[in-house]
N, C-alpha and C positions, 0 to 999 in steps of 0.2 A: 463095365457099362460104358461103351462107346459113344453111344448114342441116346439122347432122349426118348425116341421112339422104341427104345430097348426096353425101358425100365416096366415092370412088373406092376400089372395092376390087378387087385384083389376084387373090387367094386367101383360100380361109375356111380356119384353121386347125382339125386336128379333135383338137391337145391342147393342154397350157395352155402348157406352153413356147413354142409358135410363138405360142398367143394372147396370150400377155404381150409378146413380142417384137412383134409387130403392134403392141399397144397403148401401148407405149412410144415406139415411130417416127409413133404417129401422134395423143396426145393432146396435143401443145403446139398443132393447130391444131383441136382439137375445138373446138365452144363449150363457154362456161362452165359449163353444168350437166354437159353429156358430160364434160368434164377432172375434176366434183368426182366424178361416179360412177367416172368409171376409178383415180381414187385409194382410193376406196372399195373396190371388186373388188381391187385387189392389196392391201390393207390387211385384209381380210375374205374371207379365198376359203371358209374354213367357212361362214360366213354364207352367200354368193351360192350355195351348193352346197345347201340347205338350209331359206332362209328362202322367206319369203313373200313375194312381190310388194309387197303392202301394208308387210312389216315391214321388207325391204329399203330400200326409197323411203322410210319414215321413217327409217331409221338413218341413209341416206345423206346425208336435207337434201334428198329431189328429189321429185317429183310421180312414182307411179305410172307414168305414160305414160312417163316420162324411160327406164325399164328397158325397155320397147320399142324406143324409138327409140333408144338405145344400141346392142341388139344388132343391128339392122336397118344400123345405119351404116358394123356394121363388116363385113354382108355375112352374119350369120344370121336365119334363117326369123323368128325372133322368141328373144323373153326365156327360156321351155322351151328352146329349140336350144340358145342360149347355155349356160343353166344348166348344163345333163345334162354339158356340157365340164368343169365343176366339180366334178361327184359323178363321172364316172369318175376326175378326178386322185385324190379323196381316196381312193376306193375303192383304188385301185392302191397308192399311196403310205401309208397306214394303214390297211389292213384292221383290221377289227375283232377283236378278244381270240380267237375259236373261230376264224376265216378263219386265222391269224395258228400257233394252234397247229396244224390241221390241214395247212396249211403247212412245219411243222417233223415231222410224220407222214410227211409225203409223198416228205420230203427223208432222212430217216431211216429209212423205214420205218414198218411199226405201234405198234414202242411206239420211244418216245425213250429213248436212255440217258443217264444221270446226266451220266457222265463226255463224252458230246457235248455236252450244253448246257454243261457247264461250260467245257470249249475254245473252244465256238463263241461265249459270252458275255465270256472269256478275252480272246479273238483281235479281236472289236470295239471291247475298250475300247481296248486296246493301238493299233490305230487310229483312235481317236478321241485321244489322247494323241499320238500324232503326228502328227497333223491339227493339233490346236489349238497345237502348239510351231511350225508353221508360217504355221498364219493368223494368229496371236495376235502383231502387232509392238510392239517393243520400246519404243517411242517411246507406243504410242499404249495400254499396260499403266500406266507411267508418269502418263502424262496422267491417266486411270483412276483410279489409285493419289490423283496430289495433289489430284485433283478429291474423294474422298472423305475424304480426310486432312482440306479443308479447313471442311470440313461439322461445324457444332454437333449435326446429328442424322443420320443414314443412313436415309431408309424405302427397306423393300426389298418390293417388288412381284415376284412370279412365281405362276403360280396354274396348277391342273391336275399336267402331269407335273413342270414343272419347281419346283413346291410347295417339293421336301423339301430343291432349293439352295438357295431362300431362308430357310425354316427354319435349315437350317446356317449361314447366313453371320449371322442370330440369334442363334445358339449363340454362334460364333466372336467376332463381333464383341462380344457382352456378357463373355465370358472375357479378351477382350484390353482391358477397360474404356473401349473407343467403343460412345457414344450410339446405340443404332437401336432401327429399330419396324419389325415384322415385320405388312404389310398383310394379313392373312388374310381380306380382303373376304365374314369369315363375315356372317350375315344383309343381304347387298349394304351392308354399309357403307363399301367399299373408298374413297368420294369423300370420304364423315365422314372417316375414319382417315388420309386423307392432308391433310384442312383445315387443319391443325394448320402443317403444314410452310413456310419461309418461304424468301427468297433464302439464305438463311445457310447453309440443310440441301441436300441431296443423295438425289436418289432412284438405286436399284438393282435394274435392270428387268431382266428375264430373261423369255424367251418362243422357243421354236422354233415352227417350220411341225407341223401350222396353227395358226398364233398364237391365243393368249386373247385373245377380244379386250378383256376388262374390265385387261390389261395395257398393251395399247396406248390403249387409252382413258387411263387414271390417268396414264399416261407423257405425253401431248400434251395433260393436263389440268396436272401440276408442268410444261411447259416453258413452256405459255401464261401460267405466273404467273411464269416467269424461276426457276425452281427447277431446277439444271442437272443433269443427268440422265445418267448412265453403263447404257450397252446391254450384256449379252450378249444375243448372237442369234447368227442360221445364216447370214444372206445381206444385201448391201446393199440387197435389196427388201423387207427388212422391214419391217414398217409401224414399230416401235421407233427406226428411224434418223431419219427428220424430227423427232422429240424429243431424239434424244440430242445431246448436246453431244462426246460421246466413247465409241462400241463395239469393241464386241470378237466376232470373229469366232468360233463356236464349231461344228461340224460333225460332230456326233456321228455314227459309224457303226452299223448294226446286225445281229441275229443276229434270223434271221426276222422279219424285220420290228419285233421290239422291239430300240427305239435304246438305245443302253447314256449313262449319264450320266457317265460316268467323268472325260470331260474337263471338264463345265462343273463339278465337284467341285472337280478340281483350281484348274483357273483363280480360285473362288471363294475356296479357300484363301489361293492367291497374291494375292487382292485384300486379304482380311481382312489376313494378315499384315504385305503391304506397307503396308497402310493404319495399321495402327498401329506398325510402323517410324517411316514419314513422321513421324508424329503426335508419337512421343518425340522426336526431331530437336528439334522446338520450344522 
């Protein structure tokens, strides 16, 4: 197998779950630029859904051409065929703000009433709280926990929806007298504001589907310096996990399409507090 565009395809998938599942059984024998782009696509599905040919293949590290013959190898018409698999995911899976209410119109009727959004945003958080007392193991909270405990400073990265948990754990952690810095990557300084950090500190990454990527970025930026790194995220294909030293599973449910944060709330509590639990122990 010389060549990418050699390799033998059985079936073209036409949504991203089979395309990810193909792409997984079959990038350990890609060659080397195909294995760095398919890292890049599951690490990036906003991007690939969205960008430019040109601005892809520079984020990715690959020549233009590579976005080609990537999606040709794996049995589409070209790099548009591929794409368009990505903007329907996102399309489906987060419709935008009006898609999203009208949605909630359709399902209610013409006007929504108060007291249904309020059940129905109720009734997601409440599963997204028993979700995450499930995914969330005991052992690996812990790990979590003295990994942060053992940190002279906490930076905490989350940026977009999941903003206001990292704010919080700000809050929390300054009220309970542990060290952090809340990266707010205002005017792109997110790589300045984490320079500072050394083996000693601990970052505290948070990011759902579709991931930020200036979160997974800063996050594979502290682990290449050995600055160890605590995930919340939604799925072990997060791009957050090759950096983290230790995640936590979070799986928010939602109510029209808006995901409730209820549980990465909580979880963030149970971080902050355990975290300076540990800490007095000392």
């Amino acid at each position: 197998m010389a060549d990418g565009s050699e390799m033998a395809v059985d079936a073209i998938p036409d949504d991203y779950e089979g395309f990810r599942t193909l792409l997984l059984s079959r990038r350990e024998a890609m060659p080397k630029r195909l294995k760095q782009l398919a890292s890049f696509a599951l690490a990036h599905p906003e991007e690939m859904a969205f960008g430019t040919v040109a601005g892809i293949a520079e984020h990715a590290g690959v020549q233009p051409s590579t976005l080609v013959r990537f999606a040709k190898s794996l049995g589409y018409e070209g790099f548009s065929h591929l794409q368009q698999l990505f903007r329907d995911r996102l399309r489906e899976r987060f419709p935008d703000y009006r898609e999203r209410l009208r949605g909630l119109r359709e399902a209610e009727g013409h006007h929504v009433h108060a007291v249904s959004l309020l059940d129905g945003f109720t009734a997601a958080a409440a599963v997204s709280l028993e979700r995450m007392r499930d995914s969330v193991r005991p052992e690996e909270l812990s790990r979590a926990i003295e990994t942060l405990a053992k940190a002279d400073t906490i930076y905490l990265l989350g940026a977009r929806r999941v903003f206001p948990v990292s704010a919080y754990c700000a809050y929390a952690f300054g009220k309970l007298g542990v060290r952090a810095i809340l990266i707010d990557h205002i005017a792109q300084l997110g790589p300045e504001q984490l320079a500072t950090a050394t083996k000693r500190d601990a970052v505290l990454a948070i990011s759902f589907t579709p991931y930020a990527p200036v979160t997974a970025e800063l996050s594979a930026l502290a682990a290449r310096r050995d600055i160890p790194v605590v995930a919340i995220t939604d799925s072990a294909f997060s791009p957050l996990v090759p950096s983290a030293g230790v995640w936590l599973e979070v799986a928010e449910s939602d109510f029209g399409a808006f995901r409730s944060l209820s549980a990465s709330f909580a979880l963030a509590m149970a971080l902050a507090v355990g975290t300076a639990e540990k800490r007095a122990e000392r």
